[in-house]
C-alpha positions in Angstrom: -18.4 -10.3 1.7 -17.2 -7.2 4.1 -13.2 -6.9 4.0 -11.0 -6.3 6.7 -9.1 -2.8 5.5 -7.4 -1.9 8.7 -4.2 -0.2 8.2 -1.8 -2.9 9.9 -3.0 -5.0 7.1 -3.4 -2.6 4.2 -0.5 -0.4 4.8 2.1 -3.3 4.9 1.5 -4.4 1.4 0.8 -1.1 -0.3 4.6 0.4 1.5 6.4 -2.3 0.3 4.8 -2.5 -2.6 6.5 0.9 -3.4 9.4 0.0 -2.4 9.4 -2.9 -4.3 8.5 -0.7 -7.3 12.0 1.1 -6.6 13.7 -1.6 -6.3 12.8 -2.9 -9.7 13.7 0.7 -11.1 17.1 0.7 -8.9 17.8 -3.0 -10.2 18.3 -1.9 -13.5 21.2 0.7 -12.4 22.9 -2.6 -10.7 23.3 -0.3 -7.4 20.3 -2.1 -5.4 21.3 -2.0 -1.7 20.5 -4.5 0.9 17.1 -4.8 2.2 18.7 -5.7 5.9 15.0 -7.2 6.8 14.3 -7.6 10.1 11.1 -9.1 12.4 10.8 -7.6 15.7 8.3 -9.2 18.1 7.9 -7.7 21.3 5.5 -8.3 24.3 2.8 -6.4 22.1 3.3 -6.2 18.6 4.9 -7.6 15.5 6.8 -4.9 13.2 9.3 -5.7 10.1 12.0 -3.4 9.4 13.5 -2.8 6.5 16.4 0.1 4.8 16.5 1.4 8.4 12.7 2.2 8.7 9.8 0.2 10.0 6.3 -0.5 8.7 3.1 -0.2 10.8 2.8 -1.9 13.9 1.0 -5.9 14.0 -0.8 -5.4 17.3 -1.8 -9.0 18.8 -3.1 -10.4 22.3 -2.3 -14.0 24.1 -5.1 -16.4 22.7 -7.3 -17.8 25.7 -10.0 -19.8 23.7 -8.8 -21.3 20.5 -5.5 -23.5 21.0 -3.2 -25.2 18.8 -2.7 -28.1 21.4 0.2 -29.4 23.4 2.5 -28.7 21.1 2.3 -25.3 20.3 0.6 -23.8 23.2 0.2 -19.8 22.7 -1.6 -18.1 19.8 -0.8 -14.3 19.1 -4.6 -13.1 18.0 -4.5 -10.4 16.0 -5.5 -7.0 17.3 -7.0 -3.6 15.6 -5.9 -0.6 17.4 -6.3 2.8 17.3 -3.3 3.6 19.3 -0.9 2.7 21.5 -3.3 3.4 24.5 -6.3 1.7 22.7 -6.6 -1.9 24.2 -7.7 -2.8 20.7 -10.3 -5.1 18.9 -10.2 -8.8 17.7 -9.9 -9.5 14.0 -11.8 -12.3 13.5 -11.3 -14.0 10.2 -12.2 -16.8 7.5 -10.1 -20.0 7.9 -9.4 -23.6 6.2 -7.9 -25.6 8.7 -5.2 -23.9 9.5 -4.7 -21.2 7.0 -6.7 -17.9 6.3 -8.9 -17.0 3.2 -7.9 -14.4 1.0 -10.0 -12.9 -1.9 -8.9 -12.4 -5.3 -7.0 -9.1 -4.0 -4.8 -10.8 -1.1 -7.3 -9.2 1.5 -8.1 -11.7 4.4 -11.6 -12.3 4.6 -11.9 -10.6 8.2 -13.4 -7.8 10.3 -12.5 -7.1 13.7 -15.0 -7.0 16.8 -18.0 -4.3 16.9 -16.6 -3.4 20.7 -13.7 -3.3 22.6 -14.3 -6.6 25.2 -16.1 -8.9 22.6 -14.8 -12.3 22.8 -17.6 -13.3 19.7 -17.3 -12.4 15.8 -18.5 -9.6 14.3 -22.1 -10.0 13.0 -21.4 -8.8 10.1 -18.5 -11.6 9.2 -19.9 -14.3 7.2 -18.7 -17.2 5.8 -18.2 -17.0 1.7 -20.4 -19.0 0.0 -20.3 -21.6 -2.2 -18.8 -20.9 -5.8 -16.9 -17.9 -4.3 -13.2 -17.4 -5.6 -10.5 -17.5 -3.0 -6.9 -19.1 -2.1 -5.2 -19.3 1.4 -1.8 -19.1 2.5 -1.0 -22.1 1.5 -2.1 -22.4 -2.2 -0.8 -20.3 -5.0 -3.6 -20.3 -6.8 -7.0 -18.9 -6.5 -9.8 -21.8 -6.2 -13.8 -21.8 -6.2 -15.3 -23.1 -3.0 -17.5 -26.2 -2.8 -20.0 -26.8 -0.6 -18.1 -28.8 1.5 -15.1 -26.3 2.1 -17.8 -23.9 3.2 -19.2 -26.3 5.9 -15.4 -27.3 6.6 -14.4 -23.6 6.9 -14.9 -22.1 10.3 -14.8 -18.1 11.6 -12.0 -17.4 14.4 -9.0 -15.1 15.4 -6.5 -14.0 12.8 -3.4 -15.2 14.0 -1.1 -12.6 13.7 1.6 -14.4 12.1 -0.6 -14.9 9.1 -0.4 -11.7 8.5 3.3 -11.5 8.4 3.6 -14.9 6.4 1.2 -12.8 3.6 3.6 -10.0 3.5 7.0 -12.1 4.0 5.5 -13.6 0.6 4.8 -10.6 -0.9 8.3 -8.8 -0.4 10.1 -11.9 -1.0 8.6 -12.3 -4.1 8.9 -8.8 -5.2 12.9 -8.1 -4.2 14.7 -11.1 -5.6 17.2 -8.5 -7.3 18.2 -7.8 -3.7 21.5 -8.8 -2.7 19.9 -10.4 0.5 16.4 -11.5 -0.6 17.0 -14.4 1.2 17.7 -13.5 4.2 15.8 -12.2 7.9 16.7 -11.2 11.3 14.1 -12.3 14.0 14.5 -10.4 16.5 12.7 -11.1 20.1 12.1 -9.6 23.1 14.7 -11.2 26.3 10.9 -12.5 27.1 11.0 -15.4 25.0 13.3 -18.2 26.5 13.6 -21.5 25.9 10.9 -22.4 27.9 8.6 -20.2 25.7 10.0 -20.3 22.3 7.8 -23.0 21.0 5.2 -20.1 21.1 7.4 -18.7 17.8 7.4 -21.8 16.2 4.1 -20.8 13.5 6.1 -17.6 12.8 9.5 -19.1 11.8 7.7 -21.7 9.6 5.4 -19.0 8.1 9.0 -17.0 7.4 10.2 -20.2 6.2 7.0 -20.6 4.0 7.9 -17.5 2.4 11.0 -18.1 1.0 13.9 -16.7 3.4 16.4 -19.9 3.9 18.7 -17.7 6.3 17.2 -16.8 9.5 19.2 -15.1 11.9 18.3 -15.1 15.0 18.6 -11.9 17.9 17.8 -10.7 21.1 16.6 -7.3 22.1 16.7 -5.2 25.7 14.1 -3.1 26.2 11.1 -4.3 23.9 8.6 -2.2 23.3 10.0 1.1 24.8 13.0 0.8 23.3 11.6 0.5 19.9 8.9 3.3 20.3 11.7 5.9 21.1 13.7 4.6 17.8 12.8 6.0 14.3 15.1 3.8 12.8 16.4 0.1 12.1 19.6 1.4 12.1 19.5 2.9 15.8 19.2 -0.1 17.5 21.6 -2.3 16.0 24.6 -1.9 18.7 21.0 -3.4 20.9 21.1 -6.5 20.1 22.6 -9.9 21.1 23.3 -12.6 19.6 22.7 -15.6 22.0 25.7 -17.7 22.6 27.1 -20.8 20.6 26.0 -22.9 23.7 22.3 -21.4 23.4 21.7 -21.3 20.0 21.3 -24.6 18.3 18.9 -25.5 20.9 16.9 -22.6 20.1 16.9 -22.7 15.8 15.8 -26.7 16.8 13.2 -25.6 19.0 12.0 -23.4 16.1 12.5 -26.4 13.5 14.2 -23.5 11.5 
């Protein structure tokens, strides 16, 4: 089975793996500062931020084929890109109902389109066959496939919140000597309104999944320019905005967070 190795997915883990690694060591000294997490979704991307610095970008596009029905209407299909100005490649990817198949090594089973407009899988993507070891989002542990989850399994889009909820697990896991392990700023684009924000409902339950209980919840002017002329968390904070008391409960209940 070919893996998916594209750095947006690669690069997330191995990074905070590191600084995970640090954080262990720094634990020990009892002067671990806060991770100050942060999830930015713009009108192109998905980025988490963390000790003032960002990890690679999570390119995605608006989902025209497969839908998640009335109640959750958009899907952010995750993208390969090889720039900014590349208009980028599906990743298409292994599912179980509604939660992607990892291997042994927390790769998604997934590859991303042979050509720029493909709107079809890669021919190369197969399903894993029967007997295979794997787990999904949802399980923590591995599993061998049946028959049956085989002919159950189907090959689509990687939504790319899974690929945050993989990572939000991972760090979570990794930095409970954190002071604020807990704890994540979403922070969205003025874009989403409560007319859209039910788009954002699989990604506040996939942060939820992983473990953060506190969820703070932001606003950004600017999107996608502002945060391409940052280098730094830390640069933007006097950006955002907090919605007002009026605004806010409406939104957290929108998000079921």
């Amino acid at each position: 089975m070919t893996l998916y190795k594209g750095l947006p997915i690669i690069l997330f883990s191995v990074l905070f793996g590191i600084i995970a690694c640090s954080t262990n060591q720094s634990s020990k000294e009892s002067n671990v500062q806060p991770l100050n997490l942060s999830l930015f979704v713009t009108q192109e991307y998905m980025v988490l931020g963390a000790w003032g610095g960002f990890m690679p970008n999570v390119y995605f596009t608006i989902g025209k084929k497969f839908k998640l029905g009335a109640e959750n209407p958009t899907e952010f299909w995750a993208i390969q890109k090889e720039s900014e100005t590349d208009p980028g490649r599906t990743i298409w990817a292994v599912y179980a109902n509604d939660s992607a198949y990892l291997d042994s090594s927390n790769n998604f089973l997934a590859l991303p389109n042979e050509h720029v407009q493909d709107i079809v899988p890669p021919e190369t993507l197969n399903k894993p066959a029967a007997g295979t070891i794997v787990h999904t989002l949802a399980e923590n542990s591995a599993r061998i496939l049946t028959s049956e989850d085989v002919e159950k399994s189907i090959i689509r889009p990687l939504l790319a919140h899974d690929i945050m909820a993989k990572d939000l697990f991972v760090i979570h896991k990794r930095m409970k000597n954190v002071p604020d392990a807990d704890q994540i700023t979403l922070v969205l684009d003025t874009m989403f309104t409560v007319n859209n924000m039910i788009s954002l409902r699989p990604l506040a339950q996939a942060i939820k999944a992983a473990g953060y209980s506190h969820i703070t919840l932001k606003y950004f002017e600017g999107g996608d320019a502002v945060l391409r002329d940052v280098r730094s968390v830390n640069e933007i904070k006097n950006a955002l905005i907090t919605p007002p008391d009026s605004l806010l409960p409406k939104l957290y209940s929108i998000l079921e967070i």
